[in-house]
Every structure is written in structure tokens, then in C-alpha cells.
C-alpha positions as CSV (number, residue, x, y, z in Angstrom):
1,X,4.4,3.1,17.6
2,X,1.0,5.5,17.3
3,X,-1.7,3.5,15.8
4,X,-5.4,4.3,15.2
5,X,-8.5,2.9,14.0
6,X,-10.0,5.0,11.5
7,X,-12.9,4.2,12.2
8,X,-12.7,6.2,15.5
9,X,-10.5,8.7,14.0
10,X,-12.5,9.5,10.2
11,X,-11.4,13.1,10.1
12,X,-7.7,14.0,8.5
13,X,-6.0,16.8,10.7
14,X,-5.4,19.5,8.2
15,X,-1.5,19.7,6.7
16,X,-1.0,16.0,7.4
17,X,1.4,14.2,5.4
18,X,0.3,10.3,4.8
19,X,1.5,7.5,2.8
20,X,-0.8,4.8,1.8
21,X,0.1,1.5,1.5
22,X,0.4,-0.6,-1.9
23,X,-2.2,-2.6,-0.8
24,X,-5.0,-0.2,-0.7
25,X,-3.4,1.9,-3.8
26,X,-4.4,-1.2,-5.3
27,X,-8.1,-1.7,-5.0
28,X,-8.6,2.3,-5.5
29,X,-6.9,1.9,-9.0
30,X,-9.2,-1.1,-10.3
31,X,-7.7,-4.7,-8.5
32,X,-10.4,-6.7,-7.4
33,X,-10.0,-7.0,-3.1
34,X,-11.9,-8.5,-0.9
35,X,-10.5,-7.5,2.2
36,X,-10.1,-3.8,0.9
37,X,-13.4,-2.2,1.8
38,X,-14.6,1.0,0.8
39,X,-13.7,2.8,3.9
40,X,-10.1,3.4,2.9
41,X,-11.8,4.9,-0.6
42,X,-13.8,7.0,1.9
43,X,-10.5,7.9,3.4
44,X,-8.4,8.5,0.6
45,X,-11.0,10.8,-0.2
46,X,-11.4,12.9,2.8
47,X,-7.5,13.1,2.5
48,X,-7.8,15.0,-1.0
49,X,-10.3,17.2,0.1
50,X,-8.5,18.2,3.6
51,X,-6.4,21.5,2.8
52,X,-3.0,21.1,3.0
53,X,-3.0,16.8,3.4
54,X,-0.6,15.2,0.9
55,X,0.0,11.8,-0.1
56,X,3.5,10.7,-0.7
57,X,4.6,8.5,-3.5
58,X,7.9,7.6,-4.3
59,X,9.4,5.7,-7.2
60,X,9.7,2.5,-5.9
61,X,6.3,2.2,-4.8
62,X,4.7,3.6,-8.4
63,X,6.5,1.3,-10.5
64,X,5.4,-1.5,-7.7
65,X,1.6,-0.5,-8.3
66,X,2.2,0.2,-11.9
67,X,3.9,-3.3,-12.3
68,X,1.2,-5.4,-10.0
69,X,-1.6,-4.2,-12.4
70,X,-0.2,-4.3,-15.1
71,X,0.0,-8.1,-14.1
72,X,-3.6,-8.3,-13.2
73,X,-5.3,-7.2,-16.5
74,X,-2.4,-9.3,-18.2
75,X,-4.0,-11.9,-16.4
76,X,-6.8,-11.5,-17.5
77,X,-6.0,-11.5,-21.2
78,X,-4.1,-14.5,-20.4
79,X,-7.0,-16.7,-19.2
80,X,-9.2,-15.0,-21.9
81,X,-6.8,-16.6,-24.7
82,X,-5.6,-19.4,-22.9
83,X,-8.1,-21.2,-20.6
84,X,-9.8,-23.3,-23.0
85,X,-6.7,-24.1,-24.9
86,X,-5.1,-27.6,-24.9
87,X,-1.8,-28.7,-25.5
88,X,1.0,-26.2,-25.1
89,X,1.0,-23.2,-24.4
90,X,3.3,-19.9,-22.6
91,X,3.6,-19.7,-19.0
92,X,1.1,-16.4,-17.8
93,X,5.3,-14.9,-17.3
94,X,6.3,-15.8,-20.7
95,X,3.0,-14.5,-22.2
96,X,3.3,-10.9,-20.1
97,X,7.1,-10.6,-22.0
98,X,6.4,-11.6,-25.3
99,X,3.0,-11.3,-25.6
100,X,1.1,-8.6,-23.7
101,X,3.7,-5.6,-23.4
102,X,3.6,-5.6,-27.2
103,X,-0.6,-5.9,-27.7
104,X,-2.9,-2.7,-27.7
105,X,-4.8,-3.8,-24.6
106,X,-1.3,-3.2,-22.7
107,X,-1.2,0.0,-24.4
108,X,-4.7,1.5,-23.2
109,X,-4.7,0.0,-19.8
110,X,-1.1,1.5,-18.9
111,X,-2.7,4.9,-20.3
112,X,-5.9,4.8,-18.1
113,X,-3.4,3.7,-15.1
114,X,-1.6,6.6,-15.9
115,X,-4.6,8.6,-16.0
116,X,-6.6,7.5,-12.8
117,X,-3.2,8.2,-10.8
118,X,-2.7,11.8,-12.2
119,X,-6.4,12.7,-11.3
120,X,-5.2,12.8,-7.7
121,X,-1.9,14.8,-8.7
122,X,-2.9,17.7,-7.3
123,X,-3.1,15.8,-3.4
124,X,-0.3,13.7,-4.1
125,X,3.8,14.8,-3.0
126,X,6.3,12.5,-5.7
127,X,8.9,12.3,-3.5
128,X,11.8,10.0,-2.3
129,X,13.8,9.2,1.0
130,X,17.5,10.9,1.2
131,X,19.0,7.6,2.8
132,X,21.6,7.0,0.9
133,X,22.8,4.5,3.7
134,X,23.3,0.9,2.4
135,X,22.0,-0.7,5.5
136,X,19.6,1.0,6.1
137,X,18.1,0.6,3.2
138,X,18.4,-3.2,3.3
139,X,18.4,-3.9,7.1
140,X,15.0,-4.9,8.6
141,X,12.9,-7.9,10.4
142,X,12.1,-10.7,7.6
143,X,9.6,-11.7,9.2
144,X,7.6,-8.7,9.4
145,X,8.2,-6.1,6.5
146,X,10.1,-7.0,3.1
147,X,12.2,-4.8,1.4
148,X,9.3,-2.5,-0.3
149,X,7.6,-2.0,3.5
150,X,11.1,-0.9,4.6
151,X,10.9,1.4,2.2
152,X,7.6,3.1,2.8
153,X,8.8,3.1,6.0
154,X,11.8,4.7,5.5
155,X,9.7,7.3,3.8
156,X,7.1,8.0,6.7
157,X,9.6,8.4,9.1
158,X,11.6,10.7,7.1
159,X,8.5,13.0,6.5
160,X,7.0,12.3,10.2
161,X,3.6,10.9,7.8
162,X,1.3,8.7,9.0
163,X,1.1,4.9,7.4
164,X,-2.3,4.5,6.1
165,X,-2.2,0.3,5.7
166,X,-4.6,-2.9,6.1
167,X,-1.3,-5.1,6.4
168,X,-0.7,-6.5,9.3
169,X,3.2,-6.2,9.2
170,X,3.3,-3.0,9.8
171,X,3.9,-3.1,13.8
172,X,6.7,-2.5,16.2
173,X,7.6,0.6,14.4
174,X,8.5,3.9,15.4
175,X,5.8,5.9,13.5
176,X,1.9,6.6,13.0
177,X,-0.6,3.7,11.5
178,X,-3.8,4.2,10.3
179,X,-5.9,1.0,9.4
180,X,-9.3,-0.8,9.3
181,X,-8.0,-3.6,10.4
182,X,-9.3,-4.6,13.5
183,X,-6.8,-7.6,14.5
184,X,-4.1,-5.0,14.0
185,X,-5.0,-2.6,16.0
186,X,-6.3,-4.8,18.6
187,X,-3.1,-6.4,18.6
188,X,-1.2,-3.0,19.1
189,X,-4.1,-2.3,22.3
190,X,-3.4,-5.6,23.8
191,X,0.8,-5.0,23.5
192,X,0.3,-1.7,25.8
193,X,-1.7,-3.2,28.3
194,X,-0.1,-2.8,31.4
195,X,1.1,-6.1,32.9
196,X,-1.4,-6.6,36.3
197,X,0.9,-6.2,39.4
198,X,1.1,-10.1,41.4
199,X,-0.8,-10.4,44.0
200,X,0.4,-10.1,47.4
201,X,1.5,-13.8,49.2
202,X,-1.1,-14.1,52.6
């Protein structure tokens, strides 16, 4: 595993291939973050602007963003409507199905989703992984990744890009991370350090 602080490391080398993570897609597309800062705006940024950088996205991981806030402005509707009702009243699942999907709000904020991602079109790569490989596909550490993180994975690897992620289960893996998080790339400095040699019995 190669992984970097950004922080030390600002600049995007020119023709680099990168996937960002869902979780900093996210906070660029409107989701509310705390831990998200602006730096990996900053980033994504410099990323557009560097000649020849592209940003993969593949299916899996657009309808994953698409679906996640989609959820958060239901949620919003939902407490809107609902917070100062008594009594009975739909679950925020039930009220995404058979309420929201069909309202104008759902409408309008799927077009400007739609709208904010194709802005960046012109730096992005829609892409997929060739694996075909059942196993592949589904085999990987439970504890760490889950089955979307494989998949990004899957996808850096096959496109030797560089992981561009605040999550902390991306580690152990044979591929370039980028992050501004501090524990996890401390973590990644203090599992190279070289074990200290004993010291020689008198």
C-alpha cells in the first residue's frame, strides 16, 4: 500500500487517474459533513483543472451517491411534514416509496443532482471494472471494506488510480490512498516502522 497525506502532497501529477470515495462525493454534491472539510473540495478541484487527470465513476458507485441523497433531502421533507405530527404516521422508508419518489420536490432535486454531477463531465471517466470473476467480486475482509469499497477497489487497481478517501477502511491494500485523515495515515506510518533490533544480552 502507497498512502499520502494531501496535505504534503497538494499538487495532482498531470495524467493521473483517481477515484474518489462516496464519502467525499457526498459532501461536494450538497450532504451536510462534518468531518468532510473543504480540503478535499480544494482537491477535487485542482484534479479538474490538472491536464490530463480523470476521475473515475462507475455504476455502482453513481446510483450509491445518487440513492444516499436522494435519501437525505427525502429526509428532510420527511421531518418537515412529519415532526410535529401525532398519532400515526409512515416510517421515513415507507414515506421515500410512496410518498416522495412521486412529489415535485423529488423531481427537481434528482434534476439538480443530475446537473451538479454533469458540470464535472468533462474531468470525469464513466467507466466499469472487467472482473467478471464471482469471487472476486464478493471476496474481501468484513471487517474492513463492504461490498461497495471492494468495488472501488476493484476499480483502482484495474486502472492503477489513486483512492482519494477520508475512510479509514481503506488500508492493507495493494494500491495508492490519498486522504486528510490524519489517524489513517499515521496509522499506515506507524505499520512501516521498522521493528528496533533487541538489544544485545551483557
Amino acid at each position: 500500500m502507497d498512502i499520502f497525506y494531501l496535505q504534503h502532497n497538494p499538487v495532482p501529477k498531470e495524467k493521473s487517474l483517481y477515484v474518489f470515495d462516496s464519502n467525499v462525493w457526498l459532501p461536494l454534491l450538497g450532504l451536510e459533513s462534518e468531518e468532510i472539510s473543504d480540503r478535499y473540495s480544494e482537491f477535487f478541484s485542482k484534479v479538474m483543472k490538472t491536464p490530463g487527470c480523470k476521475i473515475l465513476l462507475c455504476p455502482i458507485q453513481l446510483s450509491e451517491i445518487l440513492n444516499r441523497l436522494l435519501r437525505y433531502h427525502a429526509k428532510i421533507a420527511y421531518d418537515k411534514k412529519y415532526s410535529n405530527v401525532k398519532g400515526q404516521k409512515p416510517n421515513p422508508s415507507e414515506f421515500y416509496k410512496g410518498e416522495y419518489r412521486s412529489s415535485e420536490d423529488f423531481k427537481k432535486k434528482y434534476a439538480t443532482i443530475l446537473d451538479d454531477i454533469d458540470q464535472y463531465s468533462e474531468g470525469l471517466k464513466f467507466c466499469d471494472i472487467q472482473t467478471n470473476d464471482f469471487a472476486t467480486l464478493t471476496t474481501f475482509k468484513g471487517s474492513a471494506l463492504d461490498f461497495n469499497d471492494n468495488y472501488l477497489y476493484l476499480l483502482a487497481k484495474e486502472y492503477d488510480a489513486t483512492i482519494i478517501t477520508h475512510d479509514g477502511d481503506f488500508h492493507d491494500l495493494d494500491i495508492r490512498v490519498g486522504t486528510y485523515n490524519k489517524k489513517l495515515y499515521q496509522a499506515y506510518k506507524d505499520s512501516v516502522k521498522p521493528i528496533a533490533a533487541p538489544k544485545p544480552q551483557a
